[in-house]
N, C-alpha and C positions, 0 to 999 in steps of 0.2 A: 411633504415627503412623497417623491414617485414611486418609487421601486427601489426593494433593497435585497440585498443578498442572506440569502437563508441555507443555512445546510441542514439538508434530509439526511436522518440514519435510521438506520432498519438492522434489520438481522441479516437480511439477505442482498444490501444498496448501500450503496452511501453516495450524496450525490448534492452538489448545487444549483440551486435555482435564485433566479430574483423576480418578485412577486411584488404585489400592492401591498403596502399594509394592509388597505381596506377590507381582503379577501375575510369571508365571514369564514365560523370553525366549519362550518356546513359545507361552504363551499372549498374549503383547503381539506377537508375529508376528500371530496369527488377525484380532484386535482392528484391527491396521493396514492388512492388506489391502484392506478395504474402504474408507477414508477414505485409503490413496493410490496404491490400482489396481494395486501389485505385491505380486505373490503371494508368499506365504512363504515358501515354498522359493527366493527370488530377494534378498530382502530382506537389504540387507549395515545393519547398526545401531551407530550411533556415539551416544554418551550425553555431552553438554559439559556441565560442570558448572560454574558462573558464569559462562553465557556471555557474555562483551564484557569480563569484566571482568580484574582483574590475575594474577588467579589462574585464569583458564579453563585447565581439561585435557578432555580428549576419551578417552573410553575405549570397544574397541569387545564389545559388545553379543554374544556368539560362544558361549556359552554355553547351551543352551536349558533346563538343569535350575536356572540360578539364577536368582534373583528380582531387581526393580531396585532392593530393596534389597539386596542380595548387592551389587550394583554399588555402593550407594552413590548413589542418583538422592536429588537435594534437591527442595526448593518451587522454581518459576521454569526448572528444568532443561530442556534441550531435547534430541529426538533425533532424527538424523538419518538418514532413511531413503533409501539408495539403490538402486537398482535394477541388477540385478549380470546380469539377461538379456539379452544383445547383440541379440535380438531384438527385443524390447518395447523398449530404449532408441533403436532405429532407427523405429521404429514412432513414437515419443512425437515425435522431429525433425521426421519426414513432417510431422506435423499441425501441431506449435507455431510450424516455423520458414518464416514467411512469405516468407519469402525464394527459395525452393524454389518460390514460386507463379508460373505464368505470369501476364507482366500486359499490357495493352493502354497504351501511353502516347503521347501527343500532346502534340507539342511544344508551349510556351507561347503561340507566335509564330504557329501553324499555328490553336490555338484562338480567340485573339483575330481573326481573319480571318473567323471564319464567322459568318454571319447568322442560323443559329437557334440560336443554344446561350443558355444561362441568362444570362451575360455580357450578351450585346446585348442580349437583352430587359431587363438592370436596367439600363442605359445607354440605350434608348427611354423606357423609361417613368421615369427619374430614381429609382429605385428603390437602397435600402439607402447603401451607401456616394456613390451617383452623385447625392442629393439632400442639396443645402449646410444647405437650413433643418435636416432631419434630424437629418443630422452635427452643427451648431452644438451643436441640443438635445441630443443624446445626449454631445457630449462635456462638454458643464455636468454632465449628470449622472453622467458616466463618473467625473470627479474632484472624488469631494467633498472637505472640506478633515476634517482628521483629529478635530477635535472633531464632525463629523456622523457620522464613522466609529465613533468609541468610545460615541460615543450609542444607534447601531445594532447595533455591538459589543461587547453589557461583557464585562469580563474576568471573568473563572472562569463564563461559561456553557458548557452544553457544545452541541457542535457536532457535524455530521457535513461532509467532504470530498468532494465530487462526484468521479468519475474525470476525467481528461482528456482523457478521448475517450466518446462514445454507446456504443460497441461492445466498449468496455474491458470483460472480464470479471473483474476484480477486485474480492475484496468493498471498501465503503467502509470511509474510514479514521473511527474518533468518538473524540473528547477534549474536553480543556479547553478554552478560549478563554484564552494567557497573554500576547498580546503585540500590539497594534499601532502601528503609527506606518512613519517611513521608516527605512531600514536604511542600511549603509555596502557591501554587499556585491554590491548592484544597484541602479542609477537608473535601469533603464528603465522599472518602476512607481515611483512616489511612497509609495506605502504599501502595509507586507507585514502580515497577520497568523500572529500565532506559535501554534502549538496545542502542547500536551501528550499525545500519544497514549493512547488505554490500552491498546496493545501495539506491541510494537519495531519496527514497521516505518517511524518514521522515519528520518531523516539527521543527526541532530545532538542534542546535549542542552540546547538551549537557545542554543547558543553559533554562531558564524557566524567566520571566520578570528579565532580569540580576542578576539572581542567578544562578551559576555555578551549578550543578551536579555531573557531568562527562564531560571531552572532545571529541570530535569527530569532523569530517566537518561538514560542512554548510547541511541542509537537510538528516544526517545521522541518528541523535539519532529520538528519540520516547519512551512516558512514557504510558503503559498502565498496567493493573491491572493483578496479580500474577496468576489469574485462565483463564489466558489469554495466557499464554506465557507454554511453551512446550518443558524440556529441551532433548537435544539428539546431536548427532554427524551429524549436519547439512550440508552439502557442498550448497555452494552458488547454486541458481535456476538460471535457463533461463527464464527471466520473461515472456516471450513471451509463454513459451510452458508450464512453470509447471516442464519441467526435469531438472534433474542434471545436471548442466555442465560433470560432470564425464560419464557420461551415455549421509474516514472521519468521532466522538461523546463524551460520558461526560466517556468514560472508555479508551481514547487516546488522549494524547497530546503532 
């Protein structure tokens, strides 16, 4: 066995690498620190082995003189690194949980009242939603009919997935193109497309409350909306860094 593929998850990473088996715990400690900011003397390691599937078992990692073969680590395997310093895990809440941030809010009712906010002025000047011609044209375009769709869409291209939000610091998601039309699972768009991931950070395998789609693995597919999706000559990411390997809402499900 040369090298196998391993997926790293953290709290704050998730990421593939492919490694020796031989790497001892000792030396997959060193290796990790840097790709998920806890340091090895902190580091608690869990190794699943098929994960998602019928057989997943979890074994932890405690050993630092044996190797992940000693463990037993396969191709697809994942481990799970967590952070076992009470200090560094209060440190990581400060910053991740936004919730914790002071904020300034004004009421809806209080905003629509005032005469210089962004509001009034698109409502002076008939601007975005406040101009009918606009709207008319933009919702012709908004809904096209599903043979303009698969036109623009063919299946098996592959794609990349925008975040849903500007600010989102998540890498993107890239796959297949396996599925479009309307679903049975949401009517509040007309047409979903189905993608095939190439790594498990979907929600389904194709399937939606046991109606089929498309096939894929367990955690591969993802349905989100067409002015979402981004087609082009993708090569799988490093989800850790954003590079080439060569080099959660109501609009996804």
């Amino acid at each position: 066995m040369s090298l196998v593929t391993i997926w790293i998850s953290s709290t704050d990473s998730y990421s593939e690498r492919r490694w020796t088996p031989h790497l001892t715990i000792a030396e997959l400690r060193a290796k990790l620190q840097p790709i998920t900011g806890i340091s090895a003397g902190s580091q608690r390691l869990a190794l699943s082995i098929n994960p998602g599937g019928t057989t997943d078992r979890s074994i932890l990692l405690d050993n630092d003189e044996l190797t992940l073969l000693d463990y037993g680590v396969q191709e697809g395997a994942t481990i799970d690194v967590v952070d076992t310093d009470p200090h560094s895990a209060a440190l990581a809440g400060q910053y991740n949980d936004v919730s914790q941030v002071e904020k300034f809010e004004l009421p809806i009712q209080e905003y629509e009242k005032r005469s210089d906010s962004l509001l009034a002025f698109k409502i002076r000047n008939k601007l975005g939603r406040f101009n009918d011609d606009q709207n008319k044209e933009s919702e012709e375009e908004c809904n096209p009919n599903q043979e303009e769709l698969q036109a623009k869409y063919p299946l098996g291209s592959r794609c990349q997935i925008t975040p849903t939000t500007i600010s989102s610091n998540e890498s993107p998601l890239r796959g297949t193109l396996k599925f479009i039309g309307p679903v049975k699972f949401n009517q509040k768009h007309p047409y979903w497309i189905g993608v095939e991931l190439d790594e498990p950070r979907g929600k389904n395998n194709g399937s939606v409350d046991g109606h089929p789609y498309f096939e894929c693995p367990p955690n591969r597919g993802i349905f989100i909306q067409p002015d979402r999706v981004t087609l082009g000559d993708y090569p799988p990411l490093d989800f850790l860094t954003g590079i080439n390997d060569d080099d959660d809402d109501d609009d996804e499900i």
